[in-house]
C-alpha positions as CSV (number, residue, x, y, z in Angstrom):
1,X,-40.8,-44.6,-21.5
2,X,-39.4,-42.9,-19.3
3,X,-36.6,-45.4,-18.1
4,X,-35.5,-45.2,-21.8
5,X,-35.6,-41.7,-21.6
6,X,-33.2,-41.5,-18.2
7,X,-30.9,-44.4,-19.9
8,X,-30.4,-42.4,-22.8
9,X,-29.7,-39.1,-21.2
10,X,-27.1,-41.0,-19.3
11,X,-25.1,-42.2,-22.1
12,X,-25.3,-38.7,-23.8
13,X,-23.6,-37.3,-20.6
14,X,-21.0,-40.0,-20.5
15,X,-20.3,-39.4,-24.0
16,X,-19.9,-36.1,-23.7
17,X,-17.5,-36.4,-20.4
18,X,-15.0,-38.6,-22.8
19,X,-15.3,-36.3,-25.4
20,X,-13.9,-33.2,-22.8
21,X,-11.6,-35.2,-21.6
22,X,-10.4,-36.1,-24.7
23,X,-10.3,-32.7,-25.9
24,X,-8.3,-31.7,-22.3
25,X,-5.9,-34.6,-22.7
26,X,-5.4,-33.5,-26.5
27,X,-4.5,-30.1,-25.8
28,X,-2.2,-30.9,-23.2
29,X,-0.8,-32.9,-25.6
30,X,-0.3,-30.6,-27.6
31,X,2.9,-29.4,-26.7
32,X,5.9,-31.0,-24.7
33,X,8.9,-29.8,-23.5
34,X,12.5,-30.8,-23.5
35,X,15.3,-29.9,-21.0
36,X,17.6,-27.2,-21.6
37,X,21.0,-26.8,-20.4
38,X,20.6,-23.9,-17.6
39,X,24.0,-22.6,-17.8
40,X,23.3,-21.6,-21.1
41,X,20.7,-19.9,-20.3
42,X,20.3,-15.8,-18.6
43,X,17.1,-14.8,-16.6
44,X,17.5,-11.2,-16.3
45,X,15.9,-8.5,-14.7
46,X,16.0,-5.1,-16.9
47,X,15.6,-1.8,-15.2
48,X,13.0,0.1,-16.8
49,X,12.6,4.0,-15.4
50,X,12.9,4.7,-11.7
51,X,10.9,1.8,-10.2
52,X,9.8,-0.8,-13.2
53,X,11.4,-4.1,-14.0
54,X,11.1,-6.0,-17.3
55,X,12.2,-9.6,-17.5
56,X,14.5,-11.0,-20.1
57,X,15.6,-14.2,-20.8
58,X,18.8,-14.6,-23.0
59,X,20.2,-17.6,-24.3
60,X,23.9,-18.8,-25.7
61,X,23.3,-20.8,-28.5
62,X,27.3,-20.2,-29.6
63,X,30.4,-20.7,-27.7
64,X,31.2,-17.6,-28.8
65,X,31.2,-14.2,-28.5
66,X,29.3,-14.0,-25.2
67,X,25.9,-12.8,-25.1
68,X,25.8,-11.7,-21.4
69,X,28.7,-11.0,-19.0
70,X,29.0,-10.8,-15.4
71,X,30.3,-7.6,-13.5
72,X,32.1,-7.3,-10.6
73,X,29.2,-4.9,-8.9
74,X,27.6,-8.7,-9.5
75,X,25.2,-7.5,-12.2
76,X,25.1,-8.9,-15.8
77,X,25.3,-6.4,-18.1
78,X,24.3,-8.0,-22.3
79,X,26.6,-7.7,-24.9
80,X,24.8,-9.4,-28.1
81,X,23.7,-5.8,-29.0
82,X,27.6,-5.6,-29.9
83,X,27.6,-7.7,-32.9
84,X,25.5,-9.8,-35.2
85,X,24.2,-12.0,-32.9
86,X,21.7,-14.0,-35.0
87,X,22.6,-17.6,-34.7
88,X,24.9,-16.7,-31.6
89,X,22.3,-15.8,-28.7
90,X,18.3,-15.9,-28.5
91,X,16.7,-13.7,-26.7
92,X,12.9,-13.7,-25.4
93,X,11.3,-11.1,-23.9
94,X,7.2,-11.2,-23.5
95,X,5.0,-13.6,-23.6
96,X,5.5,-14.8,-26.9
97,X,8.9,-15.8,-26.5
98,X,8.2,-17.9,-22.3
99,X,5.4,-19.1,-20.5
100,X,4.6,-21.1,-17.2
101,X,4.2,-25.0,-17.4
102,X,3.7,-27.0,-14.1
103,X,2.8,-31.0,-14.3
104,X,3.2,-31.4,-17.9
105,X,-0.1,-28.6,-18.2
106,X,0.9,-25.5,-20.0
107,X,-0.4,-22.3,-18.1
108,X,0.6,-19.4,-20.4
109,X,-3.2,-18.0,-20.8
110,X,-3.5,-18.8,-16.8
111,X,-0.5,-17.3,-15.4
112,X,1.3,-14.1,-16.3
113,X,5.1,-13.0,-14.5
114,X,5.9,-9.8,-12.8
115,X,8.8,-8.4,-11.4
116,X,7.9,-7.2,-7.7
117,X,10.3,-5.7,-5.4
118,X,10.0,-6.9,-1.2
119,X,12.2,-5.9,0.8
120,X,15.8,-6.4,-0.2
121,X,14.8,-9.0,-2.9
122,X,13.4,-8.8,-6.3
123,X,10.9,-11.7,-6.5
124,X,10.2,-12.9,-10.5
125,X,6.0,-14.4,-9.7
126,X,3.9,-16.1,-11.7
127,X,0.2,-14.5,-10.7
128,X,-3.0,-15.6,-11.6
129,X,-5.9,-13.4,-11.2
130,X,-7.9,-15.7,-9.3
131,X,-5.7,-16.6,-6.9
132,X,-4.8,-14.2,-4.3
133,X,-0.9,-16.1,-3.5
134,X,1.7,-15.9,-6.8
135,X,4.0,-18.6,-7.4
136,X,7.3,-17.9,-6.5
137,X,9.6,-18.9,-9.3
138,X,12.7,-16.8,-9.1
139,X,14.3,-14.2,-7.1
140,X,17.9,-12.1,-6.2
141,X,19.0,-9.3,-4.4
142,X,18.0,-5.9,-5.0
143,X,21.1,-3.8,-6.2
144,X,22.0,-0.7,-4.2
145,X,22.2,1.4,-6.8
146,X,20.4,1.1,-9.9
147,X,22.0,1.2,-13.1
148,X,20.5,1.0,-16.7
149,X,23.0,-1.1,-18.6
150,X,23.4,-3.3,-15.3
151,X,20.8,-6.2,-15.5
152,X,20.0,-8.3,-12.2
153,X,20.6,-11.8,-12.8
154,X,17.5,-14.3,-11.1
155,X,18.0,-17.4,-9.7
156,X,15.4,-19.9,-9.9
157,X,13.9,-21.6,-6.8
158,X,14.5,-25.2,-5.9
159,X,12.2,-27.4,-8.3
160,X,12.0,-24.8,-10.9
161,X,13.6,-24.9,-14.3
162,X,13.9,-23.9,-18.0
163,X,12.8,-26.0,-20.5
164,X,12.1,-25.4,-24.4
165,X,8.9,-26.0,-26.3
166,X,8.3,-29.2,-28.5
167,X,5.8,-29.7,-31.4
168,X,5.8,-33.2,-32.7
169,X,9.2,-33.7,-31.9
170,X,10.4,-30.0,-33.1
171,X,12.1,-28.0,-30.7
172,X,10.5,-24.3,-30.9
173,X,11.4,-20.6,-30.0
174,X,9.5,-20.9,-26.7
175,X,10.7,-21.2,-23.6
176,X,8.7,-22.8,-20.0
177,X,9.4,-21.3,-16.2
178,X,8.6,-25.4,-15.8
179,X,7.9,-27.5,-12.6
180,X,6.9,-30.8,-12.3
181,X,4.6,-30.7,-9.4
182,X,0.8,-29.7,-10.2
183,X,-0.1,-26.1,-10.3
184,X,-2.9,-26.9,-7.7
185,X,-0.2,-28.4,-5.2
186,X,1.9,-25.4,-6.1
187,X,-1.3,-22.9,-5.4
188,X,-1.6,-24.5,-2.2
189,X,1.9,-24.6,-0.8
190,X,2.3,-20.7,-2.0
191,X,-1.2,-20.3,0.1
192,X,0.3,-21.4,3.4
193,X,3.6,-19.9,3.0
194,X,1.7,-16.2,2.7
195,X,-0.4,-17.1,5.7
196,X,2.3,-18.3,7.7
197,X,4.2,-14.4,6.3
198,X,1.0,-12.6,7.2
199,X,1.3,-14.2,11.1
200,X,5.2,-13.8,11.4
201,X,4.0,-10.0,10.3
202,X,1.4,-9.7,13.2
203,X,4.6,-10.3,15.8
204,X,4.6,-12.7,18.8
205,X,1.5,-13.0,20.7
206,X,1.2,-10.8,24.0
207,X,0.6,-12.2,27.5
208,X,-2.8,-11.4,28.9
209,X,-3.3,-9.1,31.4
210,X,-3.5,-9.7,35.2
211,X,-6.5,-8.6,36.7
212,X,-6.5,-6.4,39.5
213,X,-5.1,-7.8,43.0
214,X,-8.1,-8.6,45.3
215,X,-8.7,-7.0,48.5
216,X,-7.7,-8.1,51.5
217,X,-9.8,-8.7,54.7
218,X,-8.1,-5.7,56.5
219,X,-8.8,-3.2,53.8
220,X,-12.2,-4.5,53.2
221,X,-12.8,-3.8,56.7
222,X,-11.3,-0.5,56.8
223,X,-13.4,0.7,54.0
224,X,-16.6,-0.1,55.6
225,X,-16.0,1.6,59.0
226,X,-15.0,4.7,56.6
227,X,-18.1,4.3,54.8
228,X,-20.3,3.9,58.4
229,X,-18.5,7.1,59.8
230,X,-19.3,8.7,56.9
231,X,-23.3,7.7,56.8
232,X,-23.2,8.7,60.9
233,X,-21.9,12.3,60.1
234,X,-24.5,12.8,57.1
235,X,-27.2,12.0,59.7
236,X,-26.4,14.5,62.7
237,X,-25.9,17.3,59.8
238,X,-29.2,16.3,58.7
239,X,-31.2,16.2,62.3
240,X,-29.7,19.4,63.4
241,X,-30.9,21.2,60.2
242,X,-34.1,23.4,60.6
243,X,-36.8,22.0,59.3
244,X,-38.8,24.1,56.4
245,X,-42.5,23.6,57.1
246,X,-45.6,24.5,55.0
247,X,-47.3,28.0,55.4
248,X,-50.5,28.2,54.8
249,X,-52.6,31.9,54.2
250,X,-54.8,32.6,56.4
251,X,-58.2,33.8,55.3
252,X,-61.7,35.2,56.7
């Protein structure tokens, strides 16, 4: 009875293992992805206020008019706002329009993007709350002066692209910060980078420090005949001090 039992119980977990991996494999199935051409596409930086950053991706669908140009301070300043630009330029600007996909997985409920500012670069990361190192997927130099109408164009890191959305073979309005590496291989590579940072931080390690130099026979010696002379004095101060006896009252 109880074998049956046990054999039973065991087929009921195997089925239900193949039926979550099916449902995994179906929903990354879901969706695929096709390349886009990248020079007709703008990831852009928006100033927002005094110290906030909002990203926007534009892109030309049309030869013409331009959606975006290029400055000569070397920011990209948009220009679809200037006509009609529907059926010209797409633009996407939350969530709803781009998300993260790594290894053919998407990761848009995973992984959200921020704008973060170190140092003299503007660093576009893909964070995920339960991982303390963000994926680096984009970055450019911060602009001496900020401007409103002047947008800081991102450049993608090595490995990184964008690529558009696919439903049953139907191209959508949805764009993927894609790599084809697994995010886990990805996590772990942005892991040792920031512990490698934190050390370079910490400086070059500092030589220990010498002990003291030993003393040498001669100084040794020295400093006992001190010490003897000074024992010899404290014992003739001593003997030539009166000594304080005991008086005792007399009584009849």
């Amino acid at each position: 009875m109880s074998r049956t039992y046990l054999r039973e119980a065991g087929l009921t977990a195997v089925g239900l293992l193949a039926a979550g991996l099916s449902q995994e494999g179906s929903a990354r199935a879901l969706f695929d992805s096709a390349a886009v051409p990248q020079e007709h596409i703008a990831v852009l930086a928006q100033p927002i206020g005094r110290a906030h950053w909002k990203l926007l991706v534009l892109e030309q669908i049309k030869a013409q008019p331009r959606c975006w140009r290029a400055r000569q301070d070397g920011l990209v300043e948009p220009s679809l706002n200037r006509f009609n630009f529907s059926g010209i330029c797409k633009r996407y600007l939350d969530s709803n329009g781009y998300s993260l996909r790594s290894g053919g997985q998407d990761l848009g409920t995973r992984f959200r993007f921020r704008l973060k500012p170190s140092g003299a670069s503007l660093r576009l990361e893909a964070l995920d709350p339960q991982q303390r190192a963000p994926l680096l997927v984009g970055q450019a130099p911060l602009p001496t002066r900020r401007d409103p109408n002047g947008f800081v164009a991102l450049q993608l890191e090595p490995g990184w692209a964008l690529e558009r959305r696919v439903y049953q073979g139907r191209p959508l309005n949805h764009l993927y910060f894609a790599h084809h590496d697994p995010v886990n291989r990805l996590l772990a590579l942005a892991s040792s980078r920031g512990q490698r940072s934190g050390f370079q931080r910490l400086g070059a390690p500092m030589p220990p420090i010498a002990p003291p130099p030993l003393p040498t026979a001669r100084s040794t010696r020295r400093r006992t005949t001190q010490r003897l002379t000074t024992q010899r004095r404290t014992t003739r101060l001593a003997s030539n001090a009166p000594i304080r006896l005991q008086v005792i009252p007399y009584r009849r």
